[in-house]
C-alpha atoms as a printed R data frame, in Angstrom:
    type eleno elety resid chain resno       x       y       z
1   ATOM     1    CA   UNK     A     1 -12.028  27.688  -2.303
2   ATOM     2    CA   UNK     A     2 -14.556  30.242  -3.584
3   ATOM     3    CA   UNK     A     3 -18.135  30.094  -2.947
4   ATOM     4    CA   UNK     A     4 -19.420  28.899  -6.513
5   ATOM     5    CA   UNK     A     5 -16.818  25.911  -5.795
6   ATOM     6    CA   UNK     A     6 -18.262  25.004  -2.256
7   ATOM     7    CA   UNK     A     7 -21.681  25.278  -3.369
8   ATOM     8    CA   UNK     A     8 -21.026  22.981  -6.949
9   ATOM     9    CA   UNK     A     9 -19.582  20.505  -3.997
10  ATOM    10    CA   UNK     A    10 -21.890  20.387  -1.563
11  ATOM    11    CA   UNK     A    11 -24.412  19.651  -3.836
12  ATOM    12    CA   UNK     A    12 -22.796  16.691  -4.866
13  ATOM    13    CA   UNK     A    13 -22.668  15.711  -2.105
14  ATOM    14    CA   UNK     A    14 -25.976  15.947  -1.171
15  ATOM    15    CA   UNK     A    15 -26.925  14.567  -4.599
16  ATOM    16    CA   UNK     A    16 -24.686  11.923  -4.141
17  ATOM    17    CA   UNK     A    17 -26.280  11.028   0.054
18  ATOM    18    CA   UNK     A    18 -29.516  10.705  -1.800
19  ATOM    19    CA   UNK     A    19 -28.398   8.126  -3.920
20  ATOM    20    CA   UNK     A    20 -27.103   5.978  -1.322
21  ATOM    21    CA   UNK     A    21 -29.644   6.557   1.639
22  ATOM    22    CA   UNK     A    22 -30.784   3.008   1.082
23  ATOM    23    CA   UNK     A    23 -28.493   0.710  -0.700
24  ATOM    24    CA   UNK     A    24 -29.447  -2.700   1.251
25  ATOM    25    CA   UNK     A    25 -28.697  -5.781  -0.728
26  ATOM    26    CA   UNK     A    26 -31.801  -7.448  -1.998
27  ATOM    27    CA   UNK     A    27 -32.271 -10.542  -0.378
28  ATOM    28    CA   UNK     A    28 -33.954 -13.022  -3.150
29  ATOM    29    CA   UNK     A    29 -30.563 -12.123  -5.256
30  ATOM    30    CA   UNK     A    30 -27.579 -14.808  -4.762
31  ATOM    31    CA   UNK     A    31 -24.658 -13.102  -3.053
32  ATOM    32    CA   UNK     A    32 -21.257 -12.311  -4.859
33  ATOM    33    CA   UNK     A    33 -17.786 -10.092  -4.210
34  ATOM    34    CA   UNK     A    34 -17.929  -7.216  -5.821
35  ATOM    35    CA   UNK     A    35 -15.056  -5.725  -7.977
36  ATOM    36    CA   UNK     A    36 -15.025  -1.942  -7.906
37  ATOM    37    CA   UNK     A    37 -12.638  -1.101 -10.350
38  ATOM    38    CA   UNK     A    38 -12.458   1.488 -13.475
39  ATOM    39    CA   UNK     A    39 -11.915  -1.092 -15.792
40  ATOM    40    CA   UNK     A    40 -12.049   0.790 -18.931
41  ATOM    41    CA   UNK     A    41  -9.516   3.887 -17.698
42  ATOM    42    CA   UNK     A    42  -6.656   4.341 -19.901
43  ATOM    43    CA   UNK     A    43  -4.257   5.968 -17.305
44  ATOM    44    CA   UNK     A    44  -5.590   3.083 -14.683
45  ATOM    45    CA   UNK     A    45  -5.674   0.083 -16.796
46  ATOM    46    CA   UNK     A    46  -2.334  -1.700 -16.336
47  ATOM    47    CA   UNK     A    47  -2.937  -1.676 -12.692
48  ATOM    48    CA   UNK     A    48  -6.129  -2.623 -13.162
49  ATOM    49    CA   UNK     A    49  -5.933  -5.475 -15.374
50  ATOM    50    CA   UNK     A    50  -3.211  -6.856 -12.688
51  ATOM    51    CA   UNK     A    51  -5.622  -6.371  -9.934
52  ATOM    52    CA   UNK     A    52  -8.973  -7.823 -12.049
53  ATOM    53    CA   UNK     A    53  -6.078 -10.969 -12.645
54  ATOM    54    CA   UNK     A    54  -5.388 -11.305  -9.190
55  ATOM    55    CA   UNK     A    55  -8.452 -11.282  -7.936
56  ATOM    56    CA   UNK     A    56 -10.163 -13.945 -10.412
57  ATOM    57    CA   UNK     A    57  -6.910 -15.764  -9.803
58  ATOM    58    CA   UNK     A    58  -7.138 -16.415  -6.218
59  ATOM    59    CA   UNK     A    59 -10.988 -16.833  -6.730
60  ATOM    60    CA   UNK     A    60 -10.243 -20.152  -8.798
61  ATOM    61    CA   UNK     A    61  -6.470 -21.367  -6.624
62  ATOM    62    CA   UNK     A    62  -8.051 -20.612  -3.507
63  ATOM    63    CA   UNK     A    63 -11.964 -21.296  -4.051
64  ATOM    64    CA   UNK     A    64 -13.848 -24.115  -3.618
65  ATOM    65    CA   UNK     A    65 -17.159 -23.315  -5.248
66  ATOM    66    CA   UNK     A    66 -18.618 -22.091  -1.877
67  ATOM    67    CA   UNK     A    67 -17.265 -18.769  -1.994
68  ATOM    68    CA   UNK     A    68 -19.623 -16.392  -3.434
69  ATOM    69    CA   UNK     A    69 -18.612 -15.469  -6.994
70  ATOM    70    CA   UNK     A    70 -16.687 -12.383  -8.431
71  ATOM    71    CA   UNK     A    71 -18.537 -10.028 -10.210
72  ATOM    72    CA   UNK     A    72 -16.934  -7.039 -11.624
73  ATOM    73    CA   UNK     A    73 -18.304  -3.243 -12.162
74  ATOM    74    CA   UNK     A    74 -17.005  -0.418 -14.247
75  ATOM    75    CA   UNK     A    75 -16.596   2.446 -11.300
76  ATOM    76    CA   UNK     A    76 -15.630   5.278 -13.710
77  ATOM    77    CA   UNK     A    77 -12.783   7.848 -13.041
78  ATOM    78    CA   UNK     A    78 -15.823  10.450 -11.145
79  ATOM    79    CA   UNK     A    79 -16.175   9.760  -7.744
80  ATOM    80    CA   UNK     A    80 -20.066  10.267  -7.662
81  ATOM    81    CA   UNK     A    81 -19.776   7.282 -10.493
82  ATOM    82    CA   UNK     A    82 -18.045   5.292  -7.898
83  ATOM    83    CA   UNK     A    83 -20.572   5.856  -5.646
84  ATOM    84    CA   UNK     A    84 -23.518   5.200  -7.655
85  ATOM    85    CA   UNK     A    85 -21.862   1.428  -9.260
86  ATOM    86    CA   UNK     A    86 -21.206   0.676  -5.371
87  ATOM    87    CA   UNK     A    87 -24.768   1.514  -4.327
88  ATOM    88    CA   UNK     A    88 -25.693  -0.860  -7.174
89  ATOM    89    CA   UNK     A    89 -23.627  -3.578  -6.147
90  ATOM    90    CA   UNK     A    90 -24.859  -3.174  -2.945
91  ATOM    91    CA   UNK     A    91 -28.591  -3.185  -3.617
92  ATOM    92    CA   UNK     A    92 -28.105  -6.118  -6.264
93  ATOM    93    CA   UNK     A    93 -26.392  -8.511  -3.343
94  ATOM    94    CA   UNK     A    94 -22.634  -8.036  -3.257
95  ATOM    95    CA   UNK     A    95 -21.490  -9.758   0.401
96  ATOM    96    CA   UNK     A    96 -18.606  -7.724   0.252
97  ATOM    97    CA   UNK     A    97 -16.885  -5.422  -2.082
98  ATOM    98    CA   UNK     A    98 -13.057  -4.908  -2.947
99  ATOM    99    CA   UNK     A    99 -12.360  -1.425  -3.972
100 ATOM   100    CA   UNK     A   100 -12.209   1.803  -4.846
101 ATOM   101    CA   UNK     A   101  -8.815   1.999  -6.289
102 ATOM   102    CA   UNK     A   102  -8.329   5.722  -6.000
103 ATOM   103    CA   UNK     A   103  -7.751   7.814  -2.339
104 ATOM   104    CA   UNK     A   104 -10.306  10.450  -3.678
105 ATOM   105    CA   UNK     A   105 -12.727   7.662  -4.396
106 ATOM   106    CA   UNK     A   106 -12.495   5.833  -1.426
107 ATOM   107    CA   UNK     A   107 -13.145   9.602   0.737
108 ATOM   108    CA   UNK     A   108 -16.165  10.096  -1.253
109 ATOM   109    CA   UNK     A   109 -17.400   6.623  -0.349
110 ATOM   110    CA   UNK     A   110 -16.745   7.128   3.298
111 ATOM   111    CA   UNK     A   111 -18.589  10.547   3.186
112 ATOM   112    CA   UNK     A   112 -21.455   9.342   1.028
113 ATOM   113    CA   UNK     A   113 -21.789   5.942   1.292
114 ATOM   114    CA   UNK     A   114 -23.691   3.114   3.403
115 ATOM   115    CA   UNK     A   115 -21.373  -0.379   4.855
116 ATOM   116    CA   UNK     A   116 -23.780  -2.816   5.157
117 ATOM   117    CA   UNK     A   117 -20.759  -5.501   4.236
118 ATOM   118    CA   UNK     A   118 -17.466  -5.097   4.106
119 ATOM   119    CA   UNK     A   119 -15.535  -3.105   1.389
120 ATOM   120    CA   UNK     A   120 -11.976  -3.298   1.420
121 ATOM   121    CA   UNK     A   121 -10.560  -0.318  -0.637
122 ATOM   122    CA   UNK     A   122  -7.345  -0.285  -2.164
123 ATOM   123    CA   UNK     A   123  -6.111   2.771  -0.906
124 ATOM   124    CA   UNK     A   124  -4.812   4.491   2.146
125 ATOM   125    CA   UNK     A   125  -6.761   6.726   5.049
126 ATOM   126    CA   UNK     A   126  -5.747   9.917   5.242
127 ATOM   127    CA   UNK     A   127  -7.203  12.907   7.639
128 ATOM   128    CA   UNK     A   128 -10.147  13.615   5.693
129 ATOM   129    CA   UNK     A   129 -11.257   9.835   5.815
130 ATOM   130    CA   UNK     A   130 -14.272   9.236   7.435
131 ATOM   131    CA   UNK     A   131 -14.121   6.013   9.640
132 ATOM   132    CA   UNK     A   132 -16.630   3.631   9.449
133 ATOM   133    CA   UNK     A   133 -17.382   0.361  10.474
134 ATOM   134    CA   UNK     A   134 -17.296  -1.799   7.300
135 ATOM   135    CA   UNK     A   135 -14.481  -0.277   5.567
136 ATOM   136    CA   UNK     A   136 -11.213  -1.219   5.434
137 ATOM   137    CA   UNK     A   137  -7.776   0.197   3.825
138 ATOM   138    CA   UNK     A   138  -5.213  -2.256   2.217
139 ATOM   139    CA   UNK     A   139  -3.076  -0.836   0.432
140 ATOM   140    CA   UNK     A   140   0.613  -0.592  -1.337
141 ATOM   141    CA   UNK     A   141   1.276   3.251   0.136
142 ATOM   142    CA   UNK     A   142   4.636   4.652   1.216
143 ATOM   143    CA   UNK     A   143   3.287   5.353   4.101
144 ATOM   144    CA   UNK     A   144   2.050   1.965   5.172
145 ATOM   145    CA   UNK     A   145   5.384   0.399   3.956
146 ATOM   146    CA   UNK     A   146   7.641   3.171   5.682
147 ATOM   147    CA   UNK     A   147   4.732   2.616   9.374
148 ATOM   148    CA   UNK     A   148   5.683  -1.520   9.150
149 ATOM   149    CA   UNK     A   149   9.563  -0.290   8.921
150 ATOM   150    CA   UNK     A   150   9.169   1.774  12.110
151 ATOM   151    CA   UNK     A   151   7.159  -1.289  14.015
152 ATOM   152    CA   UNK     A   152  10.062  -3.887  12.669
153 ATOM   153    CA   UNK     A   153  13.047  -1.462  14.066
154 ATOM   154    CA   UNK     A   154  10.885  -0.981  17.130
155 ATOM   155    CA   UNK     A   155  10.551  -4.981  17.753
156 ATOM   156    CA   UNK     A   156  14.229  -5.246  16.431
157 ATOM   157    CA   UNK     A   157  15.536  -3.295  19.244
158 ATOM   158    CA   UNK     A   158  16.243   0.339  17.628
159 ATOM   159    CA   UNK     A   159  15.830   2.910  20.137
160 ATOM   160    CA   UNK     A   160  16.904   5.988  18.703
161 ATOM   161    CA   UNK     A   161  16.509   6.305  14.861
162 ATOM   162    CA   UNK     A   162  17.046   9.422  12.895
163 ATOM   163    CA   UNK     A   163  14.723  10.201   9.358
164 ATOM   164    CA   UNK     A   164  16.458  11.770   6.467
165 ATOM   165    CA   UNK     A   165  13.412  13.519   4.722
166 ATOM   166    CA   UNK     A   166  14.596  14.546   1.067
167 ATOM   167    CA   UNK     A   167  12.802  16.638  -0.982
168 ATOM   168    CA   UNK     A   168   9.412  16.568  -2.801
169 ATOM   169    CA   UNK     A   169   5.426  15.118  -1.661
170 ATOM   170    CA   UNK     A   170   6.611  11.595  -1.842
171 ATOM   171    CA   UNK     A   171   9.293  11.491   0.664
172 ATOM   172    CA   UNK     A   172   7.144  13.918   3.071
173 ATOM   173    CA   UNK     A   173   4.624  11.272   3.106
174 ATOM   174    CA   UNK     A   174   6.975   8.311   3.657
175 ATOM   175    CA   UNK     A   175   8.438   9.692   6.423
176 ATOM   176    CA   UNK     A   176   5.402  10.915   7.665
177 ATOM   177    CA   UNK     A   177   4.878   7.560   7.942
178 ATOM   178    CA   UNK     A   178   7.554   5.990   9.782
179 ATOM   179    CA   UNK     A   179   7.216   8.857  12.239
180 ATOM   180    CA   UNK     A   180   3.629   8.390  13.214
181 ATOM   181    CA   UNK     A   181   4.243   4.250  13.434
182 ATOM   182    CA   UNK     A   182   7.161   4.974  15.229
183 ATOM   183    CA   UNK     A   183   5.756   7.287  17.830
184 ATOM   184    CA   UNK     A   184   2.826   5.081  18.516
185 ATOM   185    CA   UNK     A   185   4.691   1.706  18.813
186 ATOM   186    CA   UNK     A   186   7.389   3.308  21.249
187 ATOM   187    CA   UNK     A   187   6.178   5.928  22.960
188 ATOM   188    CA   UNK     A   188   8.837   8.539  21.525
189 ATOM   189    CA   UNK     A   189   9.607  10.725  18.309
190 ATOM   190    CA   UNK     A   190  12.495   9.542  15.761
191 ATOM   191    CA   UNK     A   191  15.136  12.521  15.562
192 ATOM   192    CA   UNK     A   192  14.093  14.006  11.817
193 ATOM   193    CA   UNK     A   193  16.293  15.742   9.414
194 ATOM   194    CA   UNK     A   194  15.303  17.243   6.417
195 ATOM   195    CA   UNK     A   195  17.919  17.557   3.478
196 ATOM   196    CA   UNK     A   196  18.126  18.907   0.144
197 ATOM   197    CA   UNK     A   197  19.131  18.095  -3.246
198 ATOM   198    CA   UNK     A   198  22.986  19.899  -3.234
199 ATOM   199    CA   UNK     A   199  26.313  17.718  -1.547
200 ATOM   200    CA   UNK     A   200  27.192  20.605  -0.707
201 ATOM   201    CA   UNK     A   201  25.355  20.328   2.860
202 ATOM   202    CA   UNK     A   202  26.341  17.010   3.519
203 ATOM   203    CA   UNK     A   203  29.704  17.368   5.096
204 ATOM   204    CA   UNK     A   204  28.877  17.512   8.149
205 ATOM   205    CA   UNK     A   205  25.343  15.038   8.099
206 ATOM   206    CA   UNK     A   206  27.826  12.248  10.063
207 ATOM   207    CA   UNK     A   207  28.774  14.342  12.811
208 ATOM   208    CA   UNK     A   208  25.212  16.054  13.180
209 ATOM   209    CA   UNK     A   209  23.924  12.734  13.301
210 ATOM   210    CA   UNK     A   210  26.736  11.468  15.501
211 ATOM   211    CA   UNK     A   211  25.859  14.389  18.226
212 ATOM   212    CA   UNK     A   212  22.279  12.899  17.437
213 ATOM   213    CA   UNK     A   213  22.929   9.751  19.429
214 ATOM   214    CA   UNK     A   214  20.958   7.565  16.943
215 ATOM   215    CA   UNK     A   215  21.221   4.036  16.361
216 ATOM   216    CA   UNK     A   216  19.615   3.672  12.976
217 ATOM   217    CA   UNK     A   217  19.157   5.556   9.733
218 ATOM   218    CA   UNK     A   218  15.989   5.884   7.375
219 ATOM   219    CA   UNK     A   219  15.988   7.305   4.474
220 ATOM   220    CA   UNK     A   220  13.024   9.212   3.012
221 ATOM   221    CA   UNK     A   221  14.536   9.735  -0.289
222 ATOM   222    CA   UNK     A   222  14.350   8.793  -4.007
223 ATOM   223    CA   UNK     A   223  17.028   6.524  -5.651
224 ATOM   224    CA   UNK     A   224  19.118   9.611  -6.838
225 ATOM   225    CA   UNK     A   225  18.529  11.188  -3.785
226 ATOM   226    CA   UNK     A   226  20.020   8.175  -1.407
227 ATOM   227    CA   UNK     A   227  22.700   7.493  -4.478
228 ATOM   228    CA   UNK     A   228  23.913  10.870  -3.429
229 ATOM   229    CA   UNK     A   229  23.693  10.680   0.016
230 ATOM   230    CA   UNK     A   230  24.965   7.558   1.088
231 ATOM   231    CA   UNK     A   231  29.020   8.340   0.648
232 ATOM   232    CA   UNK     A   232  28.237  10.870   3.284
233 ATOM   233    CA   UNK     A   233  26.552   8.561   5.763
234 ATOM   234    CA   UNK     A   234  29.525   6.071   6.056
235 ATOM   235    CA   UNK     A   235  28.920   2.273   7.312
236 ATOM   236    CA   UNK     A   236  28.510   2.653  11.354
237 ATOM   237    CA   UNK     A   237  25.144   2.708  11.162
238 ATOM   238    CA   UNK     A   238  22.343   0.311   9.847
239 ATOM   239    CA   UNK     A   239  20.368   1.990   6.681
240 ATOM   240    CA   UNK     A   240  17.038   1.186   5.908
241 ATOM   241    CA   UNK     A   241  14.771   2.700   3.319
242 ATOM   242    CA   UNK     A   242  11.204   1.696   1.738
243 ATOM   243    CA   UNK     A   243  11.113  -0.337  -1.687
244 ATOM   244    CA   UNK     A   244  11.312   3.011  -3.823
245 ATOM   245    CA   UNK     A   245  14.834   2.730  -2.984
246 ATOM   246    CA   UNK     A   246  14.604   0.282  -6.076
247 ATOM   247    CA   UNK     A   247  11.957   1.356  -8.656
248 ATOM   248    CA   UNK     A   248  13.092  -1.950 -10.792
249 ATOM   249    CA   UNK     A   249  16.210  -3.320 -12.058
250 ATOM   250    CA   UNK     A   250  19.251  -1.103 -11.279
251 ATOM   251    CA   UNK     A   251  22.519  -1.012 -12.952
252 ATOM   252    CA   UNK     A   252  25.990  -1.792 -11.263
253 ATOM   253    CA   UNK     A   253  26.703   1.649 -11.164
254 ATOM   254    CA   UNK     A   254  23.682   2.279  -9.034
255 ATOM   255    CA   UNK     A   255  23.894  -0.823  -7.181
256 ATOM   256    CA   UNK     A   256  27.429  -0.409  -6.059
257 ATOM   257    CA   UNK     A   257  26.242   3.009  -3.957
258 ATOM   258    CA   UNK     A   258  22.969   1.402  -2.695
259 ATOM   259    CA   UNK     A   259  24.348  -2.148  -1.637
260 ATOM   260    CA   UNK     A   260  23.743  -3.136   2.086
261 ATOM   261    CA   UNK     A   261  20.680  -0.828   2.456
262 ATOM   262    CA   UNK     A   262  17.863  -2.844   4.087
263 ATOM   263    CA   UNK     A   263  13.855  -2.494   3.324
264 ATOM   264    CA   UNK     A   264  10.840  -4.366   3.484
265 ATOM   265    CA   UNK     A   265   9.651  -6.181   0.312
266 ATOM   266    CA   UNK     A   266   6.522  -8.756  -0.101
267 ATOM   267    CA   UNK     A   267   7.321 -12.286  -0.465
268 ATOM   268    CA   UNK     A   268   5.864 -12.271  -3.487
269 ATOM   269    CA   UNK     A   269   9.096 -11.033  -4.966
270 ATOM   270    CA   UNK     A   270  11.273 -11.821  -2.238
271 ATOM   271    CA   UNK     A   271  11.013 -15.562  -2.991
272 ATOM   272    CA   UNK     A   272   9.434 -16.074  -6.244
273 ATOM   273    CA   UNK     A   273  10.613 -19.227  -6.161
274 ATOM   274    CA   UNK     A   274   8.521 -20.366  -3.424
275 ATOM   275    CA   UNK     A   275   6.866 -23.820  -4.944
276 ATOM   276    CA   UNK     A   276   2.984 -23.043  -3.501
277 ATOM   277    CA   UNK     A   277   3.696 -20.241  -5.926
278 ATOM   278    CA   UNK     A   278   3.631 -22.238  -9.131
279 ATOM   279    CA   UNK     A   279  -0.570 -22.430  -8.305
280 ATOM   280    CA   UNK     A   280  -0.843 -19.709 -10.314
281 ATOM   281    CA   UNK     A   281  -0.823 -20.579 -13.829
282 ATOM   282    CA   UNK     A   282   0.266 -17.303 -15.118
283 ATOM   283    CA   UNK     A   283   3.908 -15.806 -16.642
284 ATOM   284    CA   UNK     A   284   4.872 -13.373 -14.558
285 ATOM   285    CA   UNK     A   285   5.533  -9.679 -16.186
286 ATOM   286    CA   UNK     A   286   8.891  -7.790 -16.517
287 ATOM   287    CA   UNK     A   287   7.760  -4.755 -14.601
288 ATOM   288    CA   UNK     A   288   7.977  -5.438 -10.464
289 ATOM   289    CA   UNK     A   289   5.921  -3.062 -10.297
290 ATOM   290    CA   UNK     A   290   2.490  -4.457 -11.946
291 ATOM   291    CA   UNK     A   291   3.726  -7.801  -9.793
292 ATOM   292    CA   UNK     A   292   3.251  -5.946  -6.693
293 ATOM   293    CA   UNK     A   293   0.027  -4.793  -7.452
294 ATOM   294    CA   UNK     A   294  -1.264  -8.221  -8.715
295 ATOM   295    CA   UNK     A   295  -0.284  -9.879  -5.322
296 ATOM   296    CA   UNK     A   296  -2.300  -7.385  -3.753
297 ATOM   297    CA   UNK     A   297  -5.463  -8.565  -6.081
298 ATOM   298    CA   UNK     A   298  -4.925 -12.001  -4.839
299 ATOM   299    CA   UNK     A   299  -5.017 -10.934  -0.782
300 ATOM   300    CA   UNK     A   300  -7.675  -8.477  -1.251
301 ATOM   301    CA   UNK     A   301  -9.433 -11.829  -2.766
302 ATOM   302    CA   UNK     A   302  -8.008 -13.703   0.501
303 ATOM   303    CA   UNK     A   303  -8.981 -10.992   2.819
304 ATOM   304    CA   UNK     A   304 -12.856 -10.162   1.572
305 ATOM   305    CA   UNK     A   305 -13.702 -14.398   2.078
306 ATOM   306    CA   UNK     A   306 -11.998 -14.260   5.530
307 ATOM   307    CA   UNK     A   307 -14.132 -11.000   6.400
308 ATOM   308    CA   UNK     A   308 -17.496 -12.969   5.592
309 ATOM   309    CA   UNK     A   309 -15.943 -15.783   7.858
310 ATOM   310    CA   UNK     A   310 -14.856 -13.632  11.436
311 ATOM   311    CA   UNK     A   311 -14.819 -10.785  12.641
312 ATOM   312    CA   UNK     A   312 -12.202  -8.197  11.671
313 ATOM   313    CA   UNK     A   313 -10.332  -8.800  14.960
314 ATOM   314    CA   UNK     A   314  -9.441 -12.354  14.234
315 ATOM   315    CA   UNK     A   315  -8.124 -11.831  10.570
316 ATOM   316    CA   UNK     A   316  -5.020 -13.311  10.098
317 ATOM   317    CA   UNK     A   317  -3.280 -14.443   6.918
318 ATOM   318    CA   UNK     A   318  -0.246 -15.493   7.512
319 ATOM   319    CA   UNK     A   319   0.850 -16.549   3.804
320 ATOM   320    CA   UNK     A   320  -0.244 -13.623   1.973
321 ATOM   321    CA   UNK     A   321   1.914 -12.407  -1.173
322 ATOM   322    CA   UNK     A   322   2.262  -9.551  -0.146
323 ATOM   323    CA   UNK     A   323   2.877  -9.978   3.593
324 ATOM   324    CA   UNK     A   324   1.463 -11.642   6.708
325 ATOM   325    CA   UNK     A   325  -1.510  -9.660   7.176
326 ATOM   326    CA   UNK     A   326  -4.036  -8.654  10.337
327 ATOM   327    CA   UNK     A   327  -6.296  -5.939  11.035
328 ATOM   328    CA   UNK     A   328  -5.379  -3.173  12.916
329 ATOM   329    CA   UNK     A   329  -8.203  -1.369  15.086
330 ATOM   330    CA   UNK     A   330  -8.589   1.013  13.003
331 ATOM   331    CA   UNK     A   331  -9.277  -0.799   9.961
332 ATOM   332    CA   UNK     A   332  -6.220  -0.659   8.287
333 ATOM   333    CA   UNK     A   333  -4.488  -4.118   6.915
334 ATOM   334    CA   UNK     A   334  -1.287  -4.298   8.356
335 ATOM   335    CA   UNK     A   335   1.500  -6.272   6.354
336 ATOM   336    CA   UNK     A   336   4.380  -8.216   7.746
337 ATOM   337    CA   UNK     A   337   6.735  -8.077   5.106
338 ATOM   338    CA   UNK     A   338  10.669  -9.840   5.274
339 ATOM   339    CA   UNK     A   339  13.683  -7.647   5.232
340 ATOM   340    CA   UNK     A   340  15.530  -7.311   1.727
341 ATOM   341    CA   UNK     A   341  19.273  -6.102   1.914
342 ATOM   342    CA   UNK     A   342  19.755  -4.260  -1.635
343 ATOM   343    CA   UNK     A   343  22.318  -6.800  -2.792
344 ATOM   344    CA   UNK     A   344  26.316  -5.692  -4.411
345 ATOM   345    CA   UNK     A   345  26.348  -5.933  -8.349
346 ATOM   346    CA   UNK     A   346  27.098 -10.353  -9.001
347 ATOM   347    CA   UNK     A   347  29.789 -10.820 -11.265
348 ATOM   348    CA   UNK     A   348  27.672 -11.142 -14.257
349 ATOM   349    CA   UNK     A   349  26.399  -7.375 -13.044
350 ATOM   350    CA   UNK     A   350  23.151  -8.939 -12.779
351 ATOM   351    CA   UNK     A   351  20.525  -6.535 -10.807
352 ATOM   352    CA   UNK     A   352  17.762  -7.378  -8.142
353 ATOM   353    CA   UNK     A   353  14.665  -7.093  -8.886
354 ATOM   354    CA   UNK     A   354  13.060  -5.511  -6.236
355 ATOM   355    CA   UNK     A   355  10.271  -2.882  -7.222
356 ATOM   356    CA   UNK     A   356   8.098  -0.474  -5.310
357 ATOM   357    CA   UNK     A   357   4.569   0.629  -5.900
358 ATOM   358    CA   UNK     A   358   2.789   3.459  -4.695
359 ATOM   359    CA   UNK     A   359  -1.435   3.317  -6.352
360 ATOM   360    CA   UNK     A   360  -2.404   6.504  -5.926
């Protein structure tokens, strides 16, 4: 980074720490939930108008007029925008806030920003998040989806798993996840294999796993990747994968490769038949996708009234759409999700639909 560049950003920074020395909610002002969202962004605003539905959604199917109302704010696409509409909400008597949406948002916040309720951001911690009492993460990530894999196998039994890393920032970061879950639930690293893109080195994958001693197989890899992949693999071994196995509804073709691999979806698709579903008087879309990411605008609804209620430790939401939920000490919201198996093409070739969602 050259100087210029580090001097631009530290004073933003500092610029930005001014703004939000004192955001304390005034108290003559009735409270309210604040939605920290950039509602007018064109490359945000299917995701966003999925999340602003979810949110007033679960307000009305789950409220009982004693929850303090939903009030929305334009964050912008700038972080230092994001900070200043949060400061506002804060200082005009939000109780808690839901959002930001983005990861470099919700850093800025933690760097800048004061918690005088809690926020629950819709993104994940990474390395350069600063911790802070008050904020939460909840999130659709790889790498929280691929960290609840690792602690299911663990309770499940595995001992010895081995990660398939394919190629490109994606997979690096889902299996980045499983490992780190994986290590801290058990006490010992997952074997780890990296692969390419070319069958031409995976002839001898089954015995180098074999020699491995593993018990289990995840795969880090994109749809073509693991379509590639799996004739080498054979079927000894239990396969698992995150939901970006299936990006949507695949065709026979693809389905006949990928049936029998297991992964964690939310219930929300899972069983979207479930009758306390029909309490939300809404169509639902053709894109699985945009589904995921309204379920998460109901819980973060769900989870913002039970943080006014207790303490972080004794959140629990057992019946959340997109998982059984808790709080882990560290302020991340874990998910309990059930196990999919990646179903066989039916006879009228039919596909699953079973999407993935990564908000970045």
């Amino acid at each position: 980074m050259g100087v210029a560049k580090a001097a631009e950003i530290a004073s933003a920074a500092s610029a930005a720490s001014s703004v939000a020395a004192e955001p304390e909610p005034e108290a003559s002002k009735p409270a309210f939930i604040a939605l920290l969202l950039p509602l007018n962004s064109k490359a945000f605003k299917p995701a966003v108008a999925q999340l602003k539905s979810g949110v007033q959604l679960a307000e009305k199917v789950y409220g009982d007029g004693k929850q303090p109302p939903v009030h929305a704010y334009d964050s912008g696409e700038k972080d230092e925008d994001v900070l200043a509409q949060y400061t506002k909400a804060i200082q005009d008597g939000a109780a808690a806030v839901i959002g930001p949406l983005t990861r470099t948002a919700l850093n800025y916040l933690a760097d800048n920003g004061k918690f005088p309720v809690p926020v629950i951001a819709l993104n994940n911690f990474d390395e350069q998040t600063l911790r802070r009492p008050n904020l939460y993460s909840f999130n659709l990530s790889v790498e929280e989806e691929a960290a609840a894999l690792a602690r299911q196998l663990a309770q499940d039994g595995v001992r010895q798993p081995v990660i398939l890393e394919g190629t490109g920032a994606l997979n690096r970061r889902t299996a980045q996840g499983f490992s780190a879950a994986w290590q801290t639930a058990t006490g010992t690293e997952a074997a780890h294999v990296q692969i390419g893109d070319s069958v031409k080195e995976y002839g001898a994958l089954k015995t180098h796993l074999a020699d491995l001693g593993i018990d289990a197989v995840f795969l880090a890899t994109t749809t073509k990747q693991t379509r590639k992949l799996r004739p080498y693999l054979g079927s000894e071994l239990p396969l698992y994968a995150s939901s970006q196995l299936n990006p949507g509804s695949l065709p026979s073709t693809t389905l006949i490769d990928l049936g029998g691999i297991r992964y964690l979806d939310i219930p929300w698709l899972v069983n979207p038949n479930e009758p306390t579903y029909a309490v939300f008087p809404r169509e639902r879309t053709k894109s699985s996708d945009l589904e995921r990411v309204f379920a998460l605008g109901v819980d973060a609804w769900r989870l913002a009234i039970a943080l006014l209620k207790a303490p972080d430790d004794g959140v629990k939401i057992d019946d959340g759409l997109t998982g059984k939920l808790s709080i882990s000490p560290a302020g991340v919201v874990r998910r309990e999700m059930p196990m999919q198996t990646l179903a066989w093409p039916k006879a009228n070739g039919a596909a699953p639909d079973s999407p993935a969602t990564d908000l970045e």
